[in-house]
N, C-alpha and C positions, 0 to 999 in steps of 0.2 A: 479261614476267617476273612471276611471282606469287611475293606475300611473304605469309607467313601472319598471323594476329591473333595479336599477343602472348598465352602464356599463362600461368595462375599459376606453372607452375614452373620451374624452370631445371636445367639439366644442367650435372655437374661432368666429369672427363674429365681425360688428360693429355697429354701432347706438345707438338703445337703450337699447335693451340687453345686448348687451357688457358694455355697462355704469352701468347699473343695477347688472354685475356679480358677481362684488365684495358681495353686499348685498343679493344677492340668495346664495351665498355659505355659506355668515355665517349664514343666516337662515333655508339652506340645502333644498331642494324641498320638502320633504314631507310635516315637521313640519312648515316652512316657508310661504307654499299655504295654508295648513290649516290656518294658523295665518289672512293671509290675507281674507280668506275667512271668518273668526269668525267677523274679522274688518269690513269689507264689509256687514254684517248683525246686528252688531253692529249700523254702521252707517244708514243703513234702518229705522231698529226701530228708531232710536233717531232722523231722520230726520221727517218722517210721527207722531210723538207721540209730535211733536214741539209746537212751534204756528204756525209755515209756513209748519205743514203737509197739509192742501189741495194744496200746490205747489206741493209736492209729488204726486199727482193723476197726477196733472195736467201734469206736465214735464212730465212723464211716456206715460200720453195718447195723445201728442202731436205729430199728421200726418205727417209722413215723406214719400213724393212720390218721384219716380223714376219713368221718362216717359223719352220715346225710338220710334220717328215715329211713333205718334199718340198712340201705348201702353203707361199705366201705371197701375204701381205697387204701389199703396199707403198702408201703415200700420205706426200704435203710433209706439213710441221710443220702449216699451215694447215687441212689437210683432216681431222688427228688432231683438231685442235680443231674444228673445227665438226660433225665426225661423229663424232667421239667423246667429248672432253670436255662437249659440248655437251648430250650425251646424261641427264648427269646434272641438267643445268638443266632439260630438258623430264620430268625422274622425277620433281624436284620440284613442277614447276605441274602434274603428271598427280596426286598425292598432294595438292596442296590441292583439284584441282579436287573429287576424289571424297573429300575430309575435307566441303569443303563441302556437296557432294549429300547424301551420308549424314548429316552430324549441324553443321548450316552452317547459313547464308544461303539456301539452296539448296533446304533442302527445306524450308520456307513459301511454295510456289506464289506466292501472291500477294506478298506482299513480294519476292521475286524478280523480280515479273512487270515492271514498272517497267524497271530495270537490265537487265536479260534484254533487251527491247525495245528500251534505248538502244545496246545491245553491239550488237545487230542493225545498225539503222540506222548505228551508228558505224561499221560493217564495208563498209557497202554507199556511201553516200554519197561516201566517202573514194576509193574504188576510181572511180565512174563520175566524180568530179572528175577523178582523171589520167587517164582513159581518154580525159576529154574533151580536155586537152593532149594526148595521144599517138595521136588515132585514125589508123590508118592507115599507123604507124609499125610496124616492128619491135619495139618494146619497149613497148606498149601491153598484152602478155601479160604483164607486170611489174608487175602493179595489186596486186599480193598486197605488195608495198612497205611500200603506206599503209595499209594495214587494222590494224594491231595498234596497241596500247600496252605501253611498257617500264613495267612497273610500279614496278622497283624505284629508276628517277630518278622516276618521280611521285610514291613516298612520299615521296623524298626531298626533295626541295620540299614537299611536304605538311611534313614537320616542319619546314622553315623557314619558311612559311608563321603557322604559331603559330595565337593564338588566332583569326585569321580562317576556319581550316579550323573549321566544328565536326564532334564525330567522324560526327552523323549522316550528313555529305558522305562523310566518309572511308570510312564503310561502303558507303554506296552504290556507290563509287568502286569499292570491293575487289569488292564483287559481281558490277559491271559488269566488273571486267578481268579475272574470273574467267571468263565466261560471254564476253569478247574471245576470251582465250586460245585457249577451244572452238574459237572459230570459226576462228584463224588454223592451229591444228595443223589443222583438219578441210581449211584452203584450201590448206594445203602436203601432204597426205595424196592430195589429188583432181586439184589443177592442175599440183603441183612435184613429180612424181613421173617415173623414166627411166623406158625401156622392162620391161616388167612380166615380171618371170620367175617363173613358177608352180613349177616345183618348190622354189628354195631358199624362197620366199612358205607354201609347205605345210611347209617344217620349220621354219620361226617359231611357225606355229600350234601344230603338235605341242609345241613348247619350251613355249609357252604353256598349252596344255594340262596338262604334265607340271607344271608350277608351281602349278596347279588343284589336280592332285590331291595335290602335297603339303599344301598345305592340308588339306584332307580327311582328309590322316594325321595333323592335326596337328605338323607337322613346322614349326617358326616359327623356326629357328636359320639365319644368314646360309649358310653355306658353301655351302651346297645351290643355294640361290639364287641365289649369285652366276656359278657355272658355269653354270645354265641360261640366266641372263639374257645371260653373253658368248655363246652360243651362237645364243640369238633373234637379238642384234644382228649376228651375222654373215651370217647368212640374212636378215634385211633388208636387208643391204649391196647382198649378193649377191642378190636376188630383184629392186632397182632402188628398192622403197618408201629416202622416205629412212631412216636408217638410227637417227636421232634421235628418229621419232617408236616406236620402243622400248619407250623410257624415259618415254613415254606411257601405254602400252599395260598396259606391265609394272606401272608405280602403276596404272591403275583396277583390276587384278587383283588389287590387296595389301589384303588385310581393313582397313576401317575403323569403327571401332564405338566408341562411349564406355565407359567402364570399368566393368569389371563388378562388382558389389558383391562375389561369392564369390572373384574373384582377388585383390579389394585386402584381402579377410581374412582371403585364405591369408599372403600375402602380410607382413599386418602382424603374423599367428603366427611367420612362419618368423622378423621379425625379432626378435621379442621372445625367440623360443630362441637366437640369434645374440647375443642384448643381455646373457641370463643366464648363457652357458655359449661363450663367443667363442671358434669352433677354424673352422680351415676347410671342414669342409664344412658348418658349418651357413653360414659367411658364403655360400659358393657356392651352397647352396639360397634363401639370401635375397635375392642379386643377382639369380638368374633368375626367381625368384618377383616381384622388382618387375616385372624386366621384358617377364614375360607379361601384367601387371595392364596394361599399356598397348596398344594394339594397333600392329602393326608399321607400319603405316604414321604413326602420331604418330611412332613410337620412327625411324623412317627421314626424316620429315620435318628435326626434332629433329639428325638425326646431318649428314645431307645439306649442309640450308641454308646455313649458315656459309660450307661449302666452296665454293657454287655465289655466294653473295652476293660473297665475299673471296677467289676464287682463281678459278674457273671463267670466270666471266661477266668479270673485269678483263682474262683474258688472251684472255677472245674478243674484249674491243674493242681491245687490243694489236695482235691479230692481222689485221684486219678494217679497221678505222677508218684506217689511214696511207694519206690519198691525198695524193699528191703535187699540194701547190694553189701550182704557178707561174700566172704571168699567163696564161700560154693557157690551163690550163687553167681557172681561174676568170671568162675569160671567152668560153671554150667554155659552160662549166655558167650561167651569167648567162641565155644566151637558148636553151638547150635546152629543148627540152617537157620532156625526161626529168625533171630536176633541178626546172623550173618547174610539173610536174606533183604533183612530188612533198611540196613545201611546200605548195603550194597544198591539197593531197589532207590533208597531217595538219595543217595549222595551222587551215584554214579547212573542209575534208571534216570532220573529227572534230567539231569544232566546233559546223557545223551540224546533223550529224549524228545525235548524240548528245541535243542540244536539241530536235529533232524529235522521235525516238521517244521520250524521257521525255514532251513533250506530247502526243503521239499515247496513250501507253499510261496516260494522268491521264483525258486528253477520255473514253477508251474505257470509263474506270473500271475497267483489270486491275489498277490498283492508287494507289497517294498517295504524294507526295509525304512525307518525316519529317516530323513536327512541327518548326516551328524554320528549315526549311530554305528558304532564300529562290533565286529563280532566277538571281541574281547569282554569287549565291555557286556554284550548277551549273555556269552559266556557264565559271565559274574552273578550276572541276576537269574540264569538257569541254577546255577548250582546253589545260590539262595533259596531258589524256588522247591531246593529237599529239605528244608526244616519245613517236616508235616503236623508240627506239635500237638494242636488243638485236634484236628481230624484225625490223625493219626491216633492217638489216644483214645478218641472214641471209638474208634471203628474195632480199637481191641478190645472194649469193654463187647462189643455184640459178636465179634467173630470167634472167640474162646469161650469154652468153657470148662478146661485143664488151666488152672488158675495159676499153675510152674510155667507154663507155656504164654499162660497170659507177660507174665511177670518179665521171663525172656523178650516175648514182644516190646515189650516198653524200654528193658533197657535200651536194647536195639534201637526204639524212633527218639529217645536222649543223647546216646552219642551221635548218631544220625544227625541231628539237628544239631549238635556242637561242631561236627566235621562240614555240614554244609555250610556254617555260616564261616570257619575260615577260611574254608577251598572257596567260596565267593567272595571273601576278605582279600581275599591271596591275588585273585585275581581283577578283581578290582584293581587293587595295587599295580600290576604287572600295565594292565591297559591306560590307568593313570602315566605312567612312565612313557609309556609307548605315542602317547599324544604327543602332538608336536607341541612344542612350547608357542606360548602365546594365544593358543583356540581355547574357547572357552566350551566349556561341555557342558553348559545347559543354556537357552533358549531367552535369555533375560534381557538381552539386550534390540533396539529395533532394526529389524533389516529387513531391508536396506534403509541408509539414515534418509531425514528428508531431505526432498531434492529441489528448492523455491518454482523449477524451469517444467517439473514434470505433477510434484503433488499439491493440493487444495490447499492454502495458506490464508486462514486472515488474522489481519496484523501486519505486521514490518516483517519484511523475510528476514533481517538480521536482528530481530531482537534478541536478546540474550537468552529467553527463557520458552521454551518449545514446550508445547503440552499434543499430543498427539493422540486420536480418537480413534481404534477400530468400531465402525458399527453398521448398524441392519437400521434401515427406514423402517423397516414392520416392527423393529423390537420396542414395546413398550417402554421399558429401562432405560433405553436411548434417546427414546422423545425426552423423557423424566431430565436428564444427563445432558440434552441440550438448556436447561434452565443454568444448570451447575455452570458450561460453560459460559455462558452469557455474564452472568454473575461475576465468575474469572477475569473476562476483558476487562468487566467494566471496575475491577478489583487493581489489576497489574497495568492496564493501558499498554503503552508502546513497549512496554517491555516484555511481552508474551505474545509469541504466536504460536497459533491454533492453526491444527492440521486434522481433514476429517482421511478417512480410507475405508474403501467398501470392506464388509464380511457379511454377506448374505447368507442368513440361515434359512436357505431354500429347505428345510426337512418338518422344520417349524413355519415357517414365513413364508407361504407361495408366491407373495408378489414383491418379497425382496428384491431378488435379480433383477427385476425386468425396474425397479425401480431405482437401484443404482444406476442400469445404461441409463436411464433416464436423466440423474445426475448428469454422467457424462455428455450424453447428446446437447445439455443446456449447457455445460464448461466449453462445447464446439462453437456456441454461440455468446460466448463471455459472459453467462448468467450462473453460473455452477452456485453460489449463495442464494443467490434469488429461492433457485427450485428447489434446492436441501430445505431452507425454512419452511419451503409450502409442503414440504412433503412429509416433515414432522409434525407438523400444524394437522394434517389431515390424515394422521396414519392409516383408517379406515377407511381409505378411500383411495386405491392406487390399485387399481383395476386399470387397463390399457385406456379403455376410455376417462375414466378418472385422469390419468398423467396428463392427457390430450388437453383437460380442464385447466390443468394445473400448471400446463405448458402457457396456455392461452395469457392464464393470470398473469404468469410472470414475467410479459412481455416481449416470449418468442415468437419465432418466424416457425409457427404452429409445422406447415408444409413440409420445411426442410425436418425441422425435429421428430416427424410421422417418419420420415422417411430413414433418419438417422435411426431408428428407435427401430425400424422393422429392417434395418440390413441387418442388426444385431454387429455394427460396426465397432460398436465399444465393449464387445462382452471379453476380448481379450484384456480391455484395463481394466476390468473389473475384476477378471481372474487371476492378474497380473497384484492385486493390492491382496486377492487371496491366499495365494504363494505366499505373500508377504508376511502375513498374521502367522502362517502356518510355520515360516521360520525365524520368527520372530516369537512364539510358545505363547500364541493367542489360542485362550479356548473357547471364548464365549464372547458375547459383547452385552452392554460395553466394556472395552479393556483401554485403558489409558498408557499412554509410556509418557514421563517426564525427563524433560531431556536426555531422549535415547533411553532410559532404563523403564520398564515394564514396572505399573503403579499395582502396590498387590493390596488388598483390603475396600474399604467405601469408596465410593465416588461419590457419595457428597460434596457441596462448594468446599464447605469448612475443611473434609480429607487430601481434597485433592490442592489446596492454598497451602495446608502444611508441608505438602511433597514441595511444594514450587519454590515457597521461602526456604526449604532445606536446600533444593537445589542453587539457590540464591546466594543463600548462607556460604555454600562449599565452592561457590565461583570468585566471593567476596562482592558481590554487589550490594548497591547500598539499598535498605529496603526501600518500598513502593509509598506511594501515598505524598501529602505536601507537609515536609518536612525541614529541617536544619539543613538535609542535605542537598536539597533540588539543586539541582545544576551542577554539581560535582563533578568533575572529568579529570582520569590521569591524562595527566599531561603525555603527549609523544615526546620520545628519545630523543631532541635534536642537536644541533650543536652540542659541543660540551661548554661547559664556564671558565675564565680565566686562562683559558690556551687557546691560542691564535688557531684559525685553523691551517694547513699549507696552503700553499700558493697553488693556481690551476697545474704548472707548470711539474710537481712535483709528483713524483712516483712512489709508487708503495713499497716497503722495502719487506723484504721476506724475514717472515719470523725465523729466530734460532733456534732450533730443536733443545736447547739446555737452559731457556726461557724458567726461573725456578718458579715454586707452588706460590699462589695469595697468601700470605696469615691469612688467620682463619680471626676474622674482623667480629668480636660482637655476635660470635655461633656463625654465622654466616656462611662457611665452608664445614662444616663438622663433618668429619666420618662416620660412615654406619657400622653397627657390629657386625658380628658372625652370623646370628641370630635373624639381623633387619637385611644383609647380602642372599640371605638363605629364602627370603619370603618374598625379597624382590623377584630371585631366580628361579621359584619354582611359576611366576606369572610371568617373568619376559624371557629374553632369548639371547644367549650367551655369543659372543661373535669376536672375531682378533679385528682390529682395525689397525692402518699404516701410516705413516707421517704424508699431510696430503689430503687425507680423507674427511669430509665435513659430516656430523652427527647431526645438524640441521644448517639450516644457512638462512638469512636474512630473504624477508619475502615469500617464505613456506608458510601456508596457510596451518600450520600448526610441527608438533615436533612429539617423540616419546620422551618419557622420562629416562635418563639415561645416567645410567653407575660406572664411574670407572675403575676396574679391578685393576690392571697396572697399567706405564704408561702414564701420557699426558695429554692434557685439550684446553687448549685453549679457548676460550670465547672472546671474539672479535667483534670492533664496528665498522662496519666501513670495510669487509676485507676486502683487498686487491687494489682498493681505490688509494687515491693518494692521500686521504685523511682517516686509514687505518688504525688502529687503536688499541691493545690489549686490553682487556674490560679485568676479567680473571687466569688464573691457571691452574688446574684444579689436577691433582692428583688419586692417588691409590685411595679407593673409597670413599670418594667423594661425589657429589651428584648434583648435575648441571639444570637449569632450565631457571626460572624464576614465578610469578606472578602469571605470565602470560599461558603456561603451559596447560590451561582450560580453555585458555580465550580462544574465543573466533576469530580473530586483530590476524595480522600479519608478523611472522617475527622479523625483529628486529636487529639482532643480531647473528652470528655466524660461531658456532662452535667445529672448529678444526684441532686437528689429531696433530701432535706435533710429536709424541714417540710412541711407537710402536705399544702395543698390548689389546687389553680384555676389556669390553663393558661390556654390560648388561642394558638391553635395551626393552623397556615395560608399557606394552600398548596404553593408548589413553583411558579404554573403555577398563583395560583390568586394574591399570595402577588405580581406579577409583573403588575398584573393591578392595585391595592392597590396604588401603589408610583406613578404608570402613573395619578392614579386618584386626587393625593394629592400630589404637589409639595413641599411645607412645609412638610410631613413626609417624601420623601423621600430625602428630602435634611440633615434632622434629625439621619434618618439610614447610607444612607452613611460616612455620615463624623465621625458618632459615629464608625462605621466599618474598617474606614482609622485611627483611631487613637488607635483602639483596634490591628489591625494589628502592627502599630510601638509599641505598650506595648512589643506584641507576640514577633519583629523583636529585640528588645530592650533585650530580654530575653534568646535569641538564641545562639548558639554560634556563634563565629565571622568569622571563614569560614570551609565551607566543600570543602575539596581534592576529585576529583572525577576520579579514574583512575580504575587498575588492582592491585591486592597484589604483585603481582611477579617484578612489574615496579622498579627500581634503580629510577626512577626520584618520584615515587610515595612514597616510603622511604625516600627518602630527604627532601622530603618538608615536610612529618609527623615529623623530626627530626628537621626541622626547627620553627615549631611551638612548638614544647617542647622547644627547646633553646629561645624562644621567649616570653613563658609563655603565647602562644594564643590559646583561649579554639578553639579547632578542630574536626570536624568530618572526619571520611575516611571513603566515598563512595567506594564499592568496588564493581563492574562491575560484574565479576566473580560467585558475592553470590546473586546480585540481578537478580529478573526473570525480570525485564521490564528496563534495562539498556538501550535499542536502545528508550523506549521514554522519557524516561530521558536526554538522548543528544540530541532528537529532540528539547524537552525544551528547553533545553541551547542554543541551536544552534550550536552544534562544530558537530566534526566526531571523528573518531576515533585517526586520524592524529594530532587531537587535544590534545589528552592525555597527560599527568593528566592536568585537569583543575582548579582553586579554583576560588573558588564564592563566595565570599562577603557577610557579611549579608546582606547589602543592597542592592545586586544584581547584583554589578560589576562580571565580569568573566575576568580571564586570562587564557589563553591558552599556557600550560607547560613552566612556567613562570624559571626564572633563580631564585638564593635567593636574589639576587641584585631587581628584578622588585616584586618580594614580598616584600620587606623592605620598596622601595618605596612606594608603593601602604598603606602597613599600616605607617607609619610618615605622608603621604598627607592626613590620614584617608577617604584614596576611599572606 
């Protein structure tokens, strides 16, 4: 059974699905179908194993005709469903198969070629294993059994599986059972076929023809279709082909094509006459207008699936799966080949099978392994790949007809598919373990991070809030997607920058590539903004003469850009941003990452504002817009209050190793359980450290979250220097860092080892899955982090003067806090190198000068000694 790749959008709808949607979503389609389908065989067996199992035969074999002027079609309940509701399961895997050839997995030869190769081997191997229990036998013609994969209980374990799946597996996995599928409709099309009747065989064709050429009239409205398609399927019945593969035939037939820039703009006209003037026929021009922008086979996938996942496919293992397992018969099926050929074939055939042609087609060099993907972890999803449920089951209704023999078959492909999903259980497991601690095993995060010196930025390269664009100048969506972004700046301002990165889908988009170097050759000449706008503005129009147009417009030095443009000087950074998508689990564009993490759902303004405030939210920045809080800034660490600091003259004196733990102030040092040590240390990295050793140090552009299992660390200011300072001392399960441990800031202070033992150290990128994954700890760290900051703020002096040394206003107010006896810093502009992002902080200008800041964060802007007075007696 084939599931398609989630895609950005979702369909509304009403009836019964729409009722149902709620419950599909939080069951989610993979793991959800699978569930139902476990239930659905579940209830099989326990209905047939009953006391009212002979009702089970019976209902099943009871005649349901259909007669039509003097015709009729009579067939049991059993046969409606396997020849005919079945029909629509094989519409759907015939619709992914050819979604994927056309605009897939599929059509990259070589990335293909791998999966392609393991489908093979896993088709063949599996067959000459039962062949080998059965030679000789009457049912050794039943090899077509073990050849397939149920795909939709293999996603479904796949999403219980979690973070040991990473998606590069799971892709592979889809590819392979894509290119399964082929081969098992092609083994049931060749081997599982009656006696071959040519005339009703010739009015299939014809039917199929006649479906051609409505296409051709453009004619894309169901009704049409649906009467020719019941009519193929009855000339298949009747011709002997089975009658299923149809619904094969009839999807590779159905146009599939990615969406057309001129339909999604008819499209988005008709809605916007719909939005200003709402009467019905403009809504009915705009319904059908969306729904030619899509091609009929998305728009049939889309309608189909749900039905085949959640009603179809549950009631073919209803129908199929009730074998009656008394003692005889389970210990008839114990030592049959049939049964014993048949686990053998998918637990251990697939298995090997599948691990053979992937290393057969690595050795041959048709293609590579992912990046990431380890053969363990293959392994896992090979031996997944033997629960043959759905195929399997069918292929015994056509290959027997000793109905003891049938019944053996099936026990066989039900432990079969229980044995394969723990032997890939197992191993999953095993390759889980085998990872190094700390790598993450799926593709979610960006890589490489941005880099202000090498990638496209606009905004302030240190803004706090990074939104990052993969995409194609030809992709329609993209041009759509630069609206969204525009919207964004002018939503967030200085506190967002935007980063673009090529992914040209040269397979859809011929004049992609050549129009990203063009990008590039205009970033050689400092216009890289310029010519992206003009190139989205004019998508239809990037022809090499077209760029040359385009180049002209935007102010370049045409000559040198001809020239840059035809060495093909920038195709390696272009291929350089491709790699990047590709390891970074980009499949399409547009694809967005907010800061660092891959945005999964719409790219709408309003979708992609909620990622940005969530990411806002989890750094504690104050929100956007003109507010209570404009100009807000934490204060920097400086002096501390009420302690002299030392004299120049004075040396730093070496901590004592027997230094005892903080009280734990207000939560502020709390220990973590067993439980929250357990979840830290399957995301970070266990390690001994020695008295001497620094777990960050003052001036590191950031630091990990760090546990200490036994042992001691201190966090220090100032170490080495002669205004040294123990801040904390922090003990047996307790965890170091504060506020800053998102921030892009510098730290600020020095955590050293003062006795010997164990922490655990949790990258930045996983500890944010960590707290996503565990609300109770991260509700623990935060607030412990909010109250370690007001220690810090508590500690500080009470305000820094932020001006020039030479300012008269900037001597005043230093002279006022002497006369005031308020511990003061004086920021001086002059001596510092990054003074312009330091006001950016604050939010002032220069006109603002001298400002003072509060320890709490107030600012005034070159305040009088009257509005400083105030301000400290109101204690702002």
């Amino acid at each position: 059974m084939s599931t398609s790749v989630a895609q950005q959008s979702t369909s509304g709808g009403a009836g019964l699905l729409a009722r149902v949607a709620p419950l599909r979503q939080r069951l989610r389609t993979e793991a959800g179908s699978a569930g139902l389908l476990l239930a659905a065989t579940v209830a099989a067996l326990l209905w047939a194993n009953s006391p009212w199992g002979e009702s089970y035969d019976r209902f099943w074999h009871t005649e349901f005709a259909v007669r039509f002027a003097g015709a009729e079609l009579a067939l049991d309940l059993q046969h409606w469903v396997n020849d005919g509701l079945m029909v629509f399961f094989f519409f759907v895997v015939g619709l992914e198969i050819k979604r994927e050839l056309v605009m897939g997995e599929l059509t990259d030869r070589r990335r293909a070629a791998v999966p392609a190769l393991a489908a093979i081997t896993g088709l063949a191997v599996p067959a000459l294993v039962y062949v080998t229990f059965t030679l000789g036998g009457e049912a050794a013609s039943a090899w077509g059994v073990v050849i397939s994969t149920d795909t939709a209980f293999l996603l479904g374990v796949l999403a219980l599986v979690g973070p040991a799946c990473p998606a590069q597996l799971r892709l592979f996995l889809l590819t392979l059972a894509i290119a399964d599928d082929v081969g098992a409709l092609t083994v049931i099309a060749l081997f599982y076929t009656d006696d071959l009747a040519l005339g009703p065989l010739a009015l299939a064709v014809c039917g199929l023809a006649l479906m051609i050429g409505l296409r051709y009239l453009h004619v894309w409205r169901g009704p049409a279709y649906l009467v020719l398609g019941i009519a193929v399927w009855v000339a298949m019945y009747l011709s002997g082909v089975h009658p299923t593969l149809a619904g094969v035939v009839i999807a590779l037939f159905t146009p599939a094509y990615p969406a057309r820039r001129e339909e999604v703009e008819d499209a988005a006209r008709r809605a916007r006459a719909y939005q200003q003037s709402p009467n019905p026929e403009f809504a009915r021009a705009a319904r059908l207008s969306i729904d030619r922008s899509v091609s009929a086979s998305e728009r049939l996938q889309q309608l189909w699936q749900p039905w085949t996942s959640f009603v179809i496919v549950p009631v073919f293992a209803l129908a199929n799966a009730g074998v009656p397992l008394t003692g005889g018969t389970l210990a008839t099926a114990a030592t049959s080949p049939v049964t014993l050929g048949v686990v053998a074939g998918l637990v251990l055939g697939k298995l090997v099978g599948i691990l053979l042609g992937t290393g057969l087609a690595v050795r041959l060099r048709l293609g590579e392994l992912a990046p990431g993907l380890t053969w363990l972890q293959l392994a896992g999803g090979a031996a997944l790949s033997g629960i043959g449920f759905t195929i399997s089951l069918f292929i015994v209704d056509l290959a027997f007809d000793d109905e003891a023999l049938a019944d053996q078959a099936r026990v066989g492909v039900l432990a079969a598919s229980v044995l394969a999903a723990l032997l890939g259980w197992a191993l999953f497991r095993a390759a889980d373990r085998r990872r190094p601690p700390g790598t993450g095993g799926r593709p979610v995060l960006l890589d490489p991070p941005v880099d202000p010196t090498r990638d496209h930025v606009r905004g302030p390269v240190d803004a706090p809030l990074t939104l990052v664009e993969y995409g194609d100048f030809e992709c329609p969506f993209c041009g759509r997607a630069t609206g969204s972004v525009e919207e964004l700046r002018a939503r967030f301002g200085d506190r967002l920058r935007y980063v673009f990165r090529h992914v040209p889908l040269v397979d859809v988009h011929p004049h992609a590539r050549l129009a990203a170097e063009a990008a590039e050759a205009a970033d050689a000449q400092g216009r890289f903004w310029e010519l992206h706008d003009r190139l989205f503005a004019g998508q239809d129009r990037l022809t090499a003469v077209d760029l040359l147009e385009h180049a002209a417009a935007a102010g370049l030095d045409v000559p040198r850009f001809a020239r840059d443009l035809g060495s093909g000087r920038f195709a390696r950074r272009v291929e350089q941003d491709v790699e990047s998508a590709e390891a970074s689990g980009v499949a399409g564009t547009p694809t967005f990452f907010v800061n660092g993490r891959r945005h999964t759902g719409p790219f709408d303004t309003d979708s992609l504002a909620e990622a940005l405030l969530a990411a806002a939210e989890e750094q504690g920045l104050p929100p956007a817009g003109d507010d209570d809080r404009k100009g807000l800034a934490t204060p920097a660490l400086g002096p501390r209050r009420r302690e002299p600091r030392p004299g120049a003259d004075d040396v730093a004196v070496e901590l004592p190793a027997d230094l005892p733990e903080t009280p734990d102030r207000d939560d502020a040092f709390p220990r973590l359980t067993d439980a929250q040590l357990a979840l830290l240390e399957r995301a970070g990295t266990r390690r001994w450290v020695v008295p001497g050793d620094t777990l960050f140090r003052a001036g590191d552009p950031g630091y990990e979250f760090q546990v200490v299992l036994s042992g001691a660390v201190a966090v220090v200011e100032d170490l080495g220097q002669s205004g040294q300072r123990v801040i904390s001392v922090h003990g047996e399960r307790r965890f170091l860092g504060e506020l800053d441990l998102f921030s892009t800031a510098p730290v600020s202070l020095t955590a050293l080892v003062l006795r010997a033992g164990e922490v655990i150290a949790v990258p930045d990128d996983r500890m944010r899955d960590v707290v996503h994954a565990d609300a109770e700890l991260k509700e623990l760290v935060l607030r412990a982090f909010l109250i370690r900051r007001s220690i810090l703020l508590e500690l500080a002096a009470d305000l820094r003067i932020v001006g020039r040394a030479d300012s008269l206003d900037s001597r005043r107010l230093q002279d006022f806090a002497r006369r005031r006896r308020l511990d003061a810093v004086f920021v001086d502009l002059d001596s510092t190198g990054d003074g312009a992002v330091l006001l950016a902080e604050l939010g002032v200008s220069e006109d603002d000068l001298p400002v003072v800041v509060w320890r709490h964060g107030g600012v005034l802007r070159n305040p009088t000694d009257d509005e400083v007075l105030a301000a400290v007696e109101s204690g702002a």
